[in-house]
mmCIF file of the N, C-alpha and C atoms, coordinates in Angstrom:
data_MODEL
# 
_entry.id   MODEL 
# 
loop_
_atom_site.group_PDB 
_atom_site.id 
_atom_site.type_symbol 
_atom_site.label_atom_id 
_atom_site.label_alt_id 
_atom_site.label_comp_id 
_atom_site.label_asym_id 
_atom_site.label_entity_id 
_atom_site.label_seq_id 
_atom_site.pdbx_PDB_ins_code 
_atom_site.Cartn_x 
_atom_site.Cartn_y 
_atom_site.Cartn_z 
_atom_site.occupancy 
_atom_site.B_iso_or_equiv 
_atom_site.pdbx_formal_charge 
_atom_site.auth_seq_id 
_atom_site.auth_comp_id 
_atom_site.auth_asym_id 
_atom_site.auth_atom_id 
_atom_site.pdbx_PDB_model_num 
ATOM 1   N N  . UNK A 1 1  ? 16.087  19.879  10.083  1.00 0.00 ? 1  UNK A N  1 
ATOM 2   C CA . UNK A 1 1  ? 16.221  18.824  9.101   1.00 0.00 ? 1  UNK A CA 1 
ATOM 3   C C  . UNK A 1 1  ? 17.510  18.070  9.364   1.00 0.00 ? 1  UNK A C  1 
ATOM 4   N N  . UNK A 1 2  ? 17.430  16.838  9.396   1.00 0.00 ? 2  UNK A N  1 
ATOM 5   C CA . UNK A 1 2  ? 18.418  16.118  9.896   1.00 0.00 ? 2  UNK A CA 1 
ATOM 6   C C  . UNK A 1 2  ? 19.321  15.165  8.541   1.00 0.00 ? 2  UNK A C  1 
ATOM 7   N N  . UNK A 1 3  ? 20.375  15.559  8.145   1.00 0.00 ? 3  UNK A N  1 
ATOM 8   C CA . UNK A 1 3  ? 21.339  15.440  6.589   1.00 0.00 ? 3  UNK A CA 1 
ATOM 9   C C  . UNK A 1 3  ? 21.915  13.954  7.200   1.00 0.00 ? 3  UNK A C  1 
ATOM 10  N N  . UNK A 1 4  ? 21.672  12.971  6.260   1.00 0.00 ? 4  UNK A N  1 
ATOM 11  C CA . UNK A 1 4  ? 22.330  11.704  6.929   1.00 0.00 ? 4  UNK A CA 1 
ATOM 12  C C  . UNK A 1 4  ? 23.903  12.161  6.006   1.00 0.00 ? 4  UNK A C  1 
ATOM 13  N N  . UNK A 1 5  ? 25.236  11.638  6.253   1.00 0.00 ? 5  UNK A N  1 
ATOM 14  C CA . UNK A 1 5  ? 26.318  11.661  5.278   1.00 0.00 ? 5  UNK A CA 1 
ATOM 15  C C  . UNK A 1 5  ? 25.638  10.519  4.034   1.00 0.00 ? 5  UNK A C  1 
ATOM 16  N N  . UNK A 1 6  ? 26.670  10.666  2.881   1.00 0.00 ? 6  UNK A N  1 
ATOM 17  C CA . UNK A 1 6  ? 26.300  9.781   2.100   1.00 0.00 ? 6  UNK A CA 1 
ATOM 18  C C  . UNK A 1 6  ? 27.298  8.785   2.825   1.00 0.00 ? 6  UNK A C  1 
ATOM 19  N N  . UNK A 1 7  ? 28.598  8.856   3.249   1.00 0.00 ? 7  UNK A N  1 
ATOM 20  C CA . UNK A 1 7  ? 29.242  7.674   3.659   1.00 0.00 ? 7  UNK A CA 1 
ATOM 21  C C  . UNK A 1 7  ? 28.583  6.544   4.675   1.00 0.00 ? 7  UNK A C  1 
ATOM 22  N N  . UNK A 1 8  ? 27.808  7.655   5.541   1.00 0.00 ? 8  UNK A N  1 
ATOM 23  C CA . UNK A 1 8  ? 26.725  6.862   6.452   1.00 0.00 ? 8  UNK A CA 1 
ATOM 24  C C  . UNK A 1 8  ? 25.923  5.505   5.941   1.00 0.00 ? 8  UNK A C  1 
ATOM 25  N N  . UNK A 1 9  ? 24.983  6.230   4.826   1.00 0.00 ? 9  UNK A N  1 
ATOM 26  C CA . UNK A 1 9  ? 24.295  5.800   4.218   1.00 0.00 ? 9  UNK A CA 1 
ATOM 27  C C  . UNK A 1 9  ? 25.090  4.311   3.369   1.00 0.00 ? 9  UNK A C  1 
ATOM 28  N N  . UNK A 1 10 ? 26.164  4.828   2.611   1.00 0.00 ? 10 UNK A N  1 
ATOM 29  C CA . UNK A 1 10 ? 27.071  3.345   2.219   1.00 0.00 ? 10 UNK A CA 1 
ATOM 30  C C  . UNK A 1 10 ? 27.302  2.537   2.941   1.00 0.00 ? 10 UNK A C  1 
ATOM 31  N N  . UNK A 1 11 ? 27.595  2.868   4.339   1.00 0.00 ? 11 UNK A N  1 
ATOM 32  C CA . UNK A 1 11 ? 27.679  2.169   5.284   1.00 0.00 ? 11 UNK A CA 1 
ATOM 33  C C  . UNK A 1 11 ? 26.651  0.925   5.426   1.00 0.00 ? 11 UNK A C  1 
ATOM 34  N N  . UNK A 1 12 ? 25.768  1.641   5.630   1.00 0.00 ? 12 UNK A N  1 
ATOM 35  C CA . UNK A 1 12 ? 24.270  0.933   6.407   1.00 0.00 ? 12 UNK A CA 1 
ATOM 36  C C  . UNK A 1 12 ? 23.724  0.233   5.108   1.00 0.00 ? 12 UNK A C  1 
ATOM 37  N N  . UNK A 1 13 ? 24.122  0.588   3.396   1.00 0.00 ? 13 UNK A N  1 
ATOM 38  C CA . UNK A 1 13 ? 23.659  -0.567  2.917   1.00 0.00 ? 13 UNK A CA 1 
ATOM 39  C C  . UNK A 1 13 ? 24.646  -1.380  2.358   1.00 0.00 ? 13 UNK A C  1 
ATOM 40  N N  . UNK A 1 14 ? 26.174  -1.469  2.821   1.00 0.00 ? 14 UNK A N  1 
ATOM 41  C CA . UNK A 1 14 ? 26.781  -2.252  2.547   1.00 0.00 ? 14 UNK A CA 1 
ATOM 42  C C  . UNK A 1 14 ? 26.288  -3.529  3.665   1.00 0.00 ? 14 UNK A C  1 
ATOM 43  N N  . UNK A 1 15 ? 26.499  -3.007  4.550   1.00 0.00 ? 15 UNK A N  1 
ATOM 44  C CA . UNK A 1 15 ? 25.740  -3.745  6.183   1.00 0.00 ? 15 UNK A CA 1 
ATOM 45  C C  . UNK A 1 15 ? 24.666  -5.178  5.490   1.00 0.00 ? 15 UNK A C  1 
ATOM 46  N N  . UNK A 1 16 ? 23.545  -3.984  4.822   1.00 0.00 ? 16 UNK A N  1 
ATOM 47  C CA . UNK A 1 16 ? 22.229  -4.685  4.409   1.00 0.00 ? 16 UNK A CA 1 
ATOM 48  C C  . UNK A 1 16 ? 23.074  -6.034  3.182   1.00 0.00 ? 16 UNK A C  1 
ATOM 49  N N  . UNK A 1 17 ? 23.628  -5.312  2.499   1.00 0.00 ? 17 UNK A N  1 
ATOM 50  C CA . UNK A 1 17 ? 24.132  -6.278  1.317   1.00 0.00 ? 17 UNK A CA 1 
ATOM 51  C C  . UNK A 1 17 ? 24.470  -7.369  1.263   1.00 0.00 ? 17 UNK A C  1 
ATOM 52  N N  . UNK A 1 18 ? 25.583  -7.681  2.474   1.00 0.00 ? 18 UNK A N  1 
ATOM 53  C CA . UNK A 1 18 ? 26.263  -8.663  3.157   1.00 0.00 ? 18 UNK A CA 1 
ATOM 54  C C  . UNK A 1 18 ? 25.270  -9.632  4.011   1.00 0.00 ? 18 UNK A C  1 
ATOM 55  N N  . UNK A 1 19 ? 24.425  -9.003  4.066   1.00 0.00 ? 19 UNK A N  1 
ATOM 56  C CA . UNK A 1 19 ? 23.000  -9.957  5.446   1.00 0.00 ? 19 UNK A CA 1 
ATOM 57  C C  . UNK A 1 19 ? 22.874  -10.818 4.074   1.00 0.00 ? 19 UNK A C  1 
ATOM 58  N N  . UNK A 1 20 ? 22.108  -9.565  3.345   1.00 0.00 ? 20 UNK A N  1 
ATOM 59  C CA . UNK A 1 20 ? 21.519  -10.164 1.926   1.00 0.00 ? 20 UNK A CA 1 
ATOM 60  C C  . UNK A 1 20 ? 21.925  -11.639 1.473   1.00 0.00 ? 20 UNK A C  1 
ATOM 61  N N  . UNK A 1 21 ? 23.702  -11.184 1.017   1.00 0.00 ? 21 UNK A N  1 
ATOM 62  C CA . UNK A 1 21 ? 24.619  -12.529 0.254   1.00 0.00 ? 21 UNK A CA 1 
ATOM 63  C C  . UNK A 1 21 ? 24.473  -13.345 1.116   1.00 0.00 ? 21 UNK A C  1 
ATOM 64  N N  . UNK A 1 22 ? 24.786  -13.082 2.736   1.00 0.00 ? 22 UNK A N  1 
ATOM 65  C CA . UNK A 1 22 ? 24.380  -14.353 3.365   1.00 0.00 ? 22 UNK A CA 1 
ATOM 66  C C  . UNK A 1 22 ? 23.509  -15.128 3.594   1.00 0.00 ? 22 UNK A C  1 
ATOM 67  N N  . UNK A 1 23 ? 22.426  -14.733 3.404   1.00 0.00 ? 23 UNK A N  1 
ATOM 68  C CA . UNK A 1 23 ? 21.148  -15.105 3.573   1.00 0.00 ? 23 UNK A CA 1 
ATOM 69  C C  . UNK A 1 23 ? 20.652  -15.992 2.630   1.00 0.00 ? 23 UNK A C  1 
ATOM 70  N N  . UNK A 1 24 ? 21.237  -15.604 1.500   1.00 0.00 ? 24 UNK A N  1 
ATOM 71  C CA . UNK A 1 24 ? 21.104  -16.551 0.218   1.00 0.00 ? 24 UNK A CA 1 
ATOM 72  C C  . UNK A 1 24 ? 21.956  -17.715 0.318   1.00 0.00 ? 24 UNK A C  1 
ATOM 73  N N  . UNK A 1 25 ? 23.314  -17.039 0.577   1.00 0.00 ? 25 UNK A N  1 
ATOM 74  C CA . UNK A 1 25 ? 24.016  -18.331 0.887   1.00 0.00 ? 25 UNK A CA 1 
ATOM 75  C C  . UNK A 1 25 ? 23.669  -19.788 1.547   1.00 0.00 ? 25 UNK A C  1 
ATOM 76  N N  . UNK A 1 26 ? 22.930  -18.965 2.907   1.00 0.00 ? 26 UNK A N  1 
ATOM 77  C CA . UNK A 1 26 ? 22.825  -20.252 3.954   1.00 0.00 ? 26 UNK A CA 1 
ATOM 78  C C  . UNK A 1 26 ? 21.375  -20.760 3.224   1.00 0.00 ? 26 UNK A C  1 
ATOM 79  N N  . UNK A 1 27 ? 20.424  -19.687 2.047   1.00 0.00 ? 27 UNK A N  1 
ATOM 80  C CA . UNK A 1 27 ? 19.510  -20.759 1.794   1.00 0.00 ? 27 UNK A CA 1 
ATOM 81  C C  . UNK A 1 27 ? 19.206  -20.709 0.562   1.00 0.00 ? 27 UNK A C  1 
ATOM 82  N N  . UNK A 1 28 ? 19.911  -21.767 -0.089  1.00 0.00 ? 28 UNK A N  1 
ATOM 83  C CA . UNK A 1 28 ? 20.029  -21.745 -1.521  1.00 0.00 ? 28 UNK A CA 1 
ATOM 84  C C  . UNK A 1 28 ? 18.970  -21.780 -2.770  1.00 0.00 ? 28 UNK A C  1 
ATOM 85  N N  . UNK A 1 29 ? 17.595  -22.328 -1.658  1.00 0.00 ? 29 UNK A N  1 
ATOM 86  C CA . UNK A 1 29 ? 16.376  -22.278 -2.281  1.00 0.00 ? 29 UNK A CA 1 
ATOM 87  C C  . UNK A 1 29 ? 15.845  -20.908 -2.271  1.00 0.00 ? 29 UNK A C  1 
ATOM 88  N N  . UNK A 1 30 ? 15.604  -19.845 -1.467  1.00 0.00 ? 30 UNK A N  1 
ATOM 89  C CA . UNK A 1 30 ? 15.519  -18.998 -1.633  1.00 0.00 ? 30 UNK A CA 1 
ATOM 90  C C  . UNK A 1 30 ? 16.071  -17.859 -2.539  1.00 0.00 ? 30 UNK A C  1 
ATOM 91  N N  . UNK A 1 31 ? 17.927  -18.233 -2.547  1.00 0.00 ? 31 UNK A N  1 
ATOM 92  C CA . UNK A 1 31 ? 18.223  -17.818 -3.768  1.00 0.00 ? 31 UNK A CA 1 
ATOM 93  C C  . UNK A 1 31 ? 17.800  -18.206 -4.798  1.00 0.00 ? 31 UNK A C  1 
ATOM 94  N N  . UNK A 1 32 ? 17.330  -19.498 -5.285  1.00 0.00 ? 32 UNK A N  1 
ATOM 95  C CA . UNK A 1 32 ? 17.296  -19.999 -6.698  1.00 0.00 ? 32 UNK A CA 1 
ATOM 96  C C  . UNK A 1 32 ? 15.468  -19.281 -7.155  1.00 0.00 ? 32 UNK A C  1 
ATOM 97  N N  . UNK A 1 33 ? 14.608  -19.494 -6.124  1.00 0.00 ? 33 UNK A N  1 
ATOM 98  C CA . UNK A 1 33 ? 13.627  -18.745 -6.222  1.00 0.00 ? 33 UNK A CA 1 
ATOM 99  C C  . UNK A 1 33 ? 13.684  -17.187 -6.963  1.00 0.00 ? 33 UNK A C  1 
ATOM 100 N N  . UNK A 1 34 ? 14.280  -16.686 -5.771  1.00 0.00 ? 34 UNK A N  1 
ATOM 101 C CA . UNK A 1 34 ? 14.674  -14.965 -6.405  1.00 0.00 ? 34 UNK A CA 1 
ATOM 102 C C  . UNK A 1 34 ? 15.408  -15.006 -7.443  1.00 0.00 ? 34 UNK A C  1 
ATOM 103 N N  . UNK A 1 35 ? 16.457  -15.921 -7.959  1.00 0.00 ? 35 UNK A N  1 
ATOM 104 C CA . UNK A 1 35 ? 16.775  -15.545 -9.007  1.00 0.00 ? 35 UNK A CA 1 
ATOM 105 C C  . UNK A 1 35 ? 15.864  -16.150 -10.430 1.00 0.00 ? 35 UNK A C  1 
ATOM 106 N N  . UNK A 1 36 ? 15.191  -16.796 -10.603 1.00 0.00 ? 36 UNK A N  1 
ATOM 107 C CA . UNK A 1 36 ? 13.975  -17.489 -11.777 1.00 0.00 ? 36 UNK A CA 1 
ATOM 108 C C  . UNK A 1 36 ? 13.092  -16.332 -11.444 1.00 0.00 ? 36 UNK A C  1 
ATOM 109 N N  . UNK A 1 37 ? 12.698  -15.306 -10.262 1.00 0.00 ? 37 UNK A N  1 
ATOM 110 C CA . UNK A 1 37 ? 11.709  -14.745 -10.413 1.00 0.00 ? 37 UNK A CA 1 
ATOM 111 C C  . UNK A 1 37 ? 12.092  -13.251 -11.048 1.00 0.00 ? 37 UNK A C  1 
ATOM 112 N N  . UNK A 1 38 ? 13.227  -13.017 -11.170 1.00 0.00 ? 38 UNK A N  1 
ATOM 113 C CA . UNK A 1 38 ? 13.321  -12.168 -11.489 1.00 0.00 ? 38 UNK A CA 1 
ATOM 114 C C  . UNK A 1 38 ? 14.346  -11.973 -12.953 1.00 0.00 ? 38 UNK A C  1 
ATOM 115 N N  . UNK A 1 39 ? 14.451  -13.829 -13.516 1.00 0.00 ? 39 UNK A N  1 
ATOM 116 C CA . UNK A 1 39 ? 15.483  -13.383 -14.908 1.00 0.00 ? 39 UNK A CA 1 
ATOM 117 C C  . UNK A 1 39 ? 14.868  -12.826 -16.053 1.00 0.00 ? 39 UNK A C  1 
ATOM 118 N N  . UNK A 1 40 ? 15.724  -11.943 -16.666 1.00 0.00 ? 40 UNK A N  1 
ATOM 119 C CA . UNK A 1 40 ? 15.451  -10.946 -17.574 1.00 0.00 ? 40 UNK A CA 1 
ATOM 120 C C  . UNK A 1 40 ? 14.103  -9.713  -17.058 1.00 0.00 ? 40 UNK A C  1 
ATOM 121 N N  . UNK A 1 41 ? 14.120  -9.349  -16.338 1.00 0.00 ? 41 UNK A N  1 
ATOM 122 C CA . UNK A 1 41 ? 13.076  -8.224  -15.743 1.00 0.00 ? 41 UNK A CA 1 
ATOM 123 C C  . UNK A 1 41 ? 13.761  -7.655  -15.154 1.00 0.00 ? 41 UNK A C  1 
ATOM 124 N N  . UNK A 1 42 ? 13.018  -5.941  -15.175 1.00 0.00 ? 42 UNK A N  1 
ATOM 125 C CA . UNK A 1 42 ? 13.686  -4.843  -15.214 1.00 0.00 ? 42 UNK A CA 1 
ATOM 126 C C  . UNK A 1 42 ? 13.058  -4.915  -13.233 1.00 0.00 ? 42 UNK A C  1 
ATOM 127 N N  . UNK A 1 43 ? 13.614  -4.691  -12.587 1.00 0.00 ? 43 UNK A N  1 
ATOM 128 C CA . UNK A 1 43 ? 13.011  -3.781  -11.176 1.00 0.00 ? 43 UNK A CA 1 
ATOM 129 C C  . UNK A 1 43 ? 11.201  -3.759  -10.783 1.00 0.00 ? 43 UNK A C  1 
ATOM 130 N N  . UNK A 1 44 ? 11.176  -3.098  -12.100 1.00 0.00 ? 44 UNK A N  1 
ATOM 131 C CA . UNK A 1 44 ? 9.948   -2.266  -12.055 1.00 0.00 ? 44 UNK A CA 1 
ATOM 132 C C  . UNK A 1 44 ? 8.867   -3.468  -12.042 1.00 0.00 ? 44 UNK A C  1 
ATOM 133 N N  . UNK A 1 45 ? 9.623   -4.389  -13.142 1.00 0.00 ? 45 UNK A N  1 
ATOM 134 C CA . UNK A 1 45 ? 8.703   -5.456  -14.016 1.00 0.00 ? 45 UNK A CA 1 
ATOM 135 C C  . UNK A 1 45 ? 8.558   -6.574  -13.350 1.00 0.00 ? 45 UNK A C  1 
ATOM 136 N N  . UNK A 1 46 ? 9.429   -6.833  -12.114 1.00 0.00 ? 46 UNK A N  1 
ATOM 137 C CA . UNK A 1 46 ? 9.539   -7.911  -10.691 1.00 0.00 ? 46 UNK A CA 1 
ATOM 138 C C  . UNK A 1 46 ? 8.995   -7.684  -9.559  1.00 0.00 ? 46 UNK A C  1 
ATOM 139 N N  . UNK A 1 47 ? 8.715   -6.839  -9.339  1.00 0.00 ? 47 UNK A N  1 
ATOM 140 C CA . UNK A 1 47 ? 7.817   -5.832  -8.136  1.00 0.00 ? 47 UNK A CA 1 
ATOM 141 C C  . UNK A 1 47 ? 6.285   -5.920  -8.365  1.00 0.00 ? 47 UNK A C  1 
ATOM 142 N N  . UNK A 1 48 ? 6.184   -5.504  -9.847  1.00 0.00 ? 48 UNK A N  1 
ATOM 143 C CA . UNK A 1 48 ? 4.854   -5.748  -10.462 1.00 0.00 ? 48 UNK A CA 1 
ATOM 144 C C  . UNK A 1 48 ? 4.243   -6.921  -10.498 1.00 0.00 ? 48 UNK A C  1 
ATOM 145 N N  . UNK A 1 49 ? 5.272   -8.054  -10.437 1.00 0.00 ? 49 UNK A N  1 
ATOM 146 C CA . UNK A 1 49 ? 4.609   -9.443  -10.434 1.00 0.00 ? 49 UNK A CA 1 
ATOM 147 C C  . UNK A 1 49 ? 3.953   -9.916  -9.372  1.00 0.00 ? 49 UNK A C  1 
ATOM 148 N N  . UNK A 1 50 ? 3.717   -9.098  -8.191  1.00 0.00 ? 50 UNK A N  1 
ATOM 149 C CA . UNK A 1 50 ? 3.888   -9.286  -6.940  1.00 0.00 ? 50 UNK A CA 1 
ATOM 150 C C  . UNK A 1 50 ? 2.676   -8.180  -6.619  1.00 0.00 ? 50 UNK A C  1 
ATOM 151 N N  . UNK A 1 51 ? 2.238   -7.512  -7.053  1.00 0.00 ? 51 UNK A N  1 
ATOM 152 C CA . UNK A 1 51 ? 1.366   -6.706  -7.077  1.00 0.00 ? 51 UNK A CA 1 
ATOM 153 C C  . UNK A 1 51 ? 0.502   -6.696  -7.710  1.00 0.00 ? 51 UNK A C  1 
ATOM 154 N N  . UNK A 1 52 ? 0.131   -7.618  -8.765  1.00 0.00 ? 52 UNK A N  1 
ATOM 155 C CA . UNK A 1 52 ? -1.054  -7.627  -9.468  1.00 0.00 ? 52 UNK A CA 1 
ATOM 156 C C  . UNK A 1 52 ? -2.079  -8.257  -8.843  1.00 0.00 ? 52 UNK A C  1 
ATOM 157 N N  . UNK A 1 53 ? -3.117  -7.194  -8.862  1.00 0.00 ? 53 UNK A N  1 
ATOM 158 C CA . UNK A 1 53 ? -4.178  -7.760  -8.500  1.00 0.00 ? 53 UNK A CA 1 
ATOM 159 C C  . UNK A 1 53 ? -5.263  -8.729  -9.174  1.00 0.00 ? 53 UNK A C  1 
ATOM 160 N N  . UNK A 1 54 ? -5.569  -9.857  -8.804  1.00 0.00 ? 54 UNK A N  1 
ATOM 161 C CA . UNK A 1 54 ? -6.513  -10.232 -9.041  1.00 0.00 ? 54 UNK A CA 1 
ATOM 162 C C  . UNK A 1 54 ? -7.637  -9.935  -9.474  1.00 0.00 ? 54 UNK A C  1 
ATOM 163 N N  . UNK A 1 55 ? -8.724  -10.319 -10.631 1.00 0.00 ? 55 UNK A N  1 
ATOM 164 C CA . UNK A 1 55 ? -9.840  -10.062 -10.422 1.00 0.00 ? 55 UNK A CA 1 
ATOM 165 C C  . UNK A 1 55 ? -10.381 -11.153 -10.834 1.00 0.00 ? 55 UNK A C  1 
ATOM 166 N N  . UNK A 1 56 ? -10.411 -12.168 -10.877 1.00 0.00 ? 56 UNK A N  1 
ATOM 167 C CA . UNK A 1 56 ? -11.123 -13.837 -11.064 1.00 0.00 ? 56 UNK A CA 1 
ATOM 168 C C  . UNK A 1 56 ? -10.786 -14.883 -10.553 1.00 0.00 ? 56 UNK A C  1 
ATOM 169 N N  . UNK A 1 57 ? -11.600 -14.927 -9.962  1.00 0.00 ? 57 UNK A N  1 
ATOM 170 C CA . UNK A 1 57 ? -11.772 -16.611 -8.647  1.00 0.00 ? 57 UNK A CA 1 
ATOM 171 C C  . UNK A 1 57 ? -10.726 -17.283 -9.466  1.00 0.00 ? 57 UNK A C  1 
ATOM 172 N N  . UNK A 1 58 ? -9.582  -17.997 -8.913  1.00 0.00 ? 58 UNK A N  1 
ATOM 173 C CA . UNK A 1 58 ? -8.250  -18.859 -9.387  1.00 0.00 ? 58 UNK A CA 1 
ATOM 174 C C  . UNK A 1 58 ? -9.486  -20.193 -9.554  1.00 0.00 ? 58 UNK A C  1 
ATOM 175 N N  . UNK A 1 59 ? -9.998  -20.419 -8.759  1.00 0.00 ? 59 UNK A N  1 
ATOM 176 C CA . UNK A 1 59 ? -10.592 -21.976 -8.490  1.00 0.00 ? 59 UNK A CA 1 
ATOM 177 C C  . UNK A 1 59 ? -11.848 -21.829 -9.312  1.00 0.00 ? 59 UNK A C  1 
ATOM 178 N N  . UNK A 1 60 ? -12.886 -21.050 -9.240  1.00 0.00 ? 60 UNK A N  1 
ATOM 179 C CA . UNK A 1 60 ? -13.943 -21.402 -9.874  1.00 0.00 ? 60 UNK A CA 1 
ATOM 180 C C  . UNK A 1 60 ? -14.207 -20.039 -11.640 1.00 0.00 ? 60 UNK A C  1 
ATOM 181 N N  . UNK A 1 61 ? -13.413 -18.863 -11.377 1.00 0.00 ? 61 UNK A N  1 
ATOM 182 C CA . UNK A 1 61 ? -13.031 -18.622 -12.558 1.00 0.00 ? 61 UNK A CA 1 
ATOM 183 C C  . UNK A 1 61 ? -14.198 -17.176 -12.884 1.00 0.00 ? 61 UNK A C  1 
ATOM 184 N N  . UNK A 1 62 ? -15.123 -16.831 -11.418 1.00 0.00 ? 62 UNK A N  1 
ATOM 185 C CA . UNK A 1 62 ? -15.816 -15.989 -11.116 1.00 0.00 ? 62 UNK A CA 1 
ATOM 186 C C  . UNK A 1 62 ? -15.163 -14.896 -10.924 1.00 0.00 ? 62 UNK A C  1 
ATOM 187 N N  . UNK A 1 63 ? -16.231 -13.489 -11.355 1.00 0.00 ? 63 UNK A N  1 
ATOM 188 C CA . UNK A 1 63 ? -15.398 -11.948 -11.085 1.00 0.00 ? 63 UNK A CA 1 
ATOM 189 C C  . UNK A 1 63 ? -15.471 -12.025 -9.386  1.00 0.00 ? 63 UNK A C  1 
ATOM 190 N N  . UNK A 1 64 ? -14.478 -11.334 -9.410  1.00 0.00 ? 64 UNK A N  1 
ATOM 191 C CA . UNK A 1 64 ? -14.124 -11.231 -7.654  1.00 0.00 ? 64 UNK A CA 1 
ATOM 192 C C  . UNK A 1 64 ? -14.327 -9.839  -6.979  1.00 0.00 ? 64 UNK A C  1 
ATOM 193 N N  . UNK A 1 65 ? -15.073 -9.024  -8.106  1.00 0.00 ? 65 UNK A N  1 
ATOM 194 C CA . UNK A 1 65 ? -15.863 -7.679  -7.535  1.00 0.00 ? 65 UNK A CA 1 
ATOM 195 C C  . UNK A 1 65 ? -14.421 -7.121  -6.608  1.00 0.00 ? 65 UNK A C  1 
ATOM 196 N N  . UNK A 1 66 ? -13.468 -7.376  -6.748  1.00 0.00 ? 66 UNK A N  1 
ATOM 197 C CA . UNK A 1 66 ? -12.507 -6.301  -5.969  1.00 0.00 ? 66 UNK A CA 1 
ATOM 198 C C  . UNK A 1 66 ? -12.377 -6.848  -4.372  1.00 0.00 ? 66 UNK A C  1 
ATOM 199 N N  . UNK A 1 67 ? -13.113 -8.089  -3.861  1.00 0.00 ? 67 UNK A N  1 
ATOM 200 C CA . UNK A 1 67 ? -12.664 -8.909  -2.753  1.00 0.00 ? 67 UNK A CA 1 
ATOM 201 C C  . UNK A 1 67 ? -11.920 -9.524  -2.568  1.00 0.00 ? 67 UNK A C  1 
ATOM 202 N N  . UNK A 1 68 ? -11.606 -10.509 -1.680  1.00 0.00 ? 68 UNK A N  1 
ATOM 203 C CA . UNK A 1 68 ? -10.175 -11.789 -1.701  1.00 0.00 ? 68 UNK A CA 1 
ATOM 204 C C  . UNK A 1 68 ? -11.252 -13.112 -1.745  1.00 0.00 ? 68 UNK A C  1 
ATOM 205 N N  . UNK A 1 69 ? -12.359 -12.904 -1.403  1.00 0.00 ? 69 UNK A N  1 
ATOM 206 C CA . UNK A 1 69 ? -13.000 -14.211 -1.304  1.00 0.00 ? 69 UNK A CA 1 
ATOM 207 C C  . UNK A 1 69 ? -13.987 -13.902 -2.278  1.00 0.00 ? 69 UNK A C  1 
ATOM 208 N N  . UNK A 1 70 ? -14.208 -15.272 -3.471  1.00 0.00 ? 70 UNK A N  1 
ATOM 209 C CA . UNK A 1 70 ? -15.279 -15.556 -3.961  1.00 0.00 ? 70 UNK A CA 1 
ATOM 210 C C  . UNK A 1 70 ? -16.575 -15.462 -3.765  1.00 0.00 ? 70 UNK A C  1 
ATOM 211 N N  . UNK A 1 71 ? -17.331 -14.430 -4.172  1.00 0.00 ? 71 UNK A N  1 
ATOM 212 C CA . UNK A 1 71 ? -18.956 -14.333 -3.625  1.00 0.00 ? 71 UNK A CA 1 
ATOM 213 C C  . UNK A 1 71 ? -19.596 -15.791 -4.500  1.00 0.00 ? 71 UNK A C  1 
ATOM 214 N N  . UNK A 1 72 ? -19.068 -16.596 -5.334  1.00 0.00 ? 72 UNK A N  1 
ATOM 215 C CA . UNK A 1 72 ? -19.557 -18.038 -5.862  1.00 0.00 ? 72 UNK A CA 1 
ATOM 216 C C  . UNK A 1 72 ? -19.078 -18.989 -5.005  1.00 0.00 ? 72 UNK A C  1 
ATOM 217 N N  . UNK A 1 73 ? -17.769 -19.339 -4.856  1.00 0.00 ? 73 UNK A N  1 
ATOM 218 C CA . UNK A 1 73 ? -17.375 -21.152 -4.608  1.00 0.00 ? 73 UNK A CA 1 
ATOM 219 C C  . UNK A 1 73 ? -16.968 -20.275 -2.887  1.00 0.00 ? 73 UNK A C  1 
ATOM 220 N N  . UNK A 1 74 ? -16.925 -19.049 -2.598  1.00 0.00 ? 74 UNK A N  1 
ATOM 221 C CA . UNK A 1 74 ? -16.506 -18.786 -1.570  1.00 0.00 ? 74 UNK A CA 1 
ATOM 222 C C  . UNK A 1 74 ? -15.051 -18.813 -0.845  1.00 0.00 ? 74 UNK A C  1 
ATOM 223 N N  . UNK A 1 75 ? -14.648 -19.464 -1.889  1.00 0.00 ? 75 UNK A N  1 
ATOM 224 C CA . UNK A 1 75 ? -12.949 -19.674 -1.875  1.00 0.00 ? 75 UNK A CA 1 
ATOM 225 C C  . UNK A 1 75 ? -11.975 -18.464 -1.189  1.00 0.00 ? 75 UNK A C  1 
ATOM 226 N N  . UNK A 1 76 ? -11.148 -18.070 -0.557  1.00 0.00 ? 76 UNK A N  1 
ATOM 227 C CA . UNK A 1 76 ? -10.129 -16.944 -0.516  1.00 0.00 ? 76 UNK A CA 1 
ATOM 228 C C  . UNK A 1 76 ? -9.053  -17.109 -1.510  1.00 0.00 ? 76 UNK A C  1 
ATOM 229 N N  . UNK A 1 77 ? -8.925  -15.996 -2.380  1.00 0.00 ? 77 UNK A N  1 
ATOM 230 C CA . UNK A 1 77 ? -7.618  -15.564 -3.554  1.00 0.00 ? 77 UNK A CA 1 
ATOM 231 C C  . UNK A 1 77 ? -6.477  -14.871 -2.675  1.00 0.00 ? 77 UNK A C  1 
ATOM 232 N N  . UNK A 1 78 ? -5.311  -15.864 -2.504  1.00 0.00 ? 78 UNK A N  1 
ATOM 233 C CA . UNK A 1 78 ? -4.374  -14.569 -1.893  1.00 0.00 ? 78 UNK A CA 1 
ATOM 234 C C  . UNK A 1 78 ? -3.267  -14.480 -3.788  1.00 0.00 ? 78 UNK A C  1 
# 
C-alpha cells in the first residue's frame, strides 16, 4: 500500500488551485459563469445541476423513455 504524505498532497492541490485562479483570471467569462452557477448552493446542490437527468423532449415536450433522442420529433436532448 502506497501512503501519499499529507504535505505531498497540499502540495499537488495548491499546484491545482493556482492553475484554477489563473484560469479564471485569463477568462473572465468562464469565471462569471461558474460563479452565477453556483451562488448560494451547497457542493452537493451544483453538481446536481449538472446531473439531472432528463425525461421530456426539451423541443416537443414527449416522454423520452430513458433515451437522448426523441422517439416523436426525433430531436437529441443533451
Amino acid at each position: 500500500m502506497n501512503i501519499i504524505d499529507d504535505d505531498f498532497l497540499q502540495y499537488i492541490f495548491n499546484i491545482v488551485q493556482k492553475g484554477y485562479e489563473d484560469y479564471k483570471r485569463d477568462h473572465p467569462d468562464f469565471a462569471k459563469v461558474v460563479e452565477e452557477q453556483s451562488e448560494g448552493k451547497t457542493d452537493a446542490e451544483f453538481e446536481a445541476q449538472f446531473n439531472e437527468t432528463r425525461t421530456h423532449c426539451e423541443f416537443c415536450g414527449e416522454c423520452l423513455e430513458g433515451f437522448d433522442q426523441c422517439s416523436e420529433c426525433g430531436r437529441i436532448n443533451l
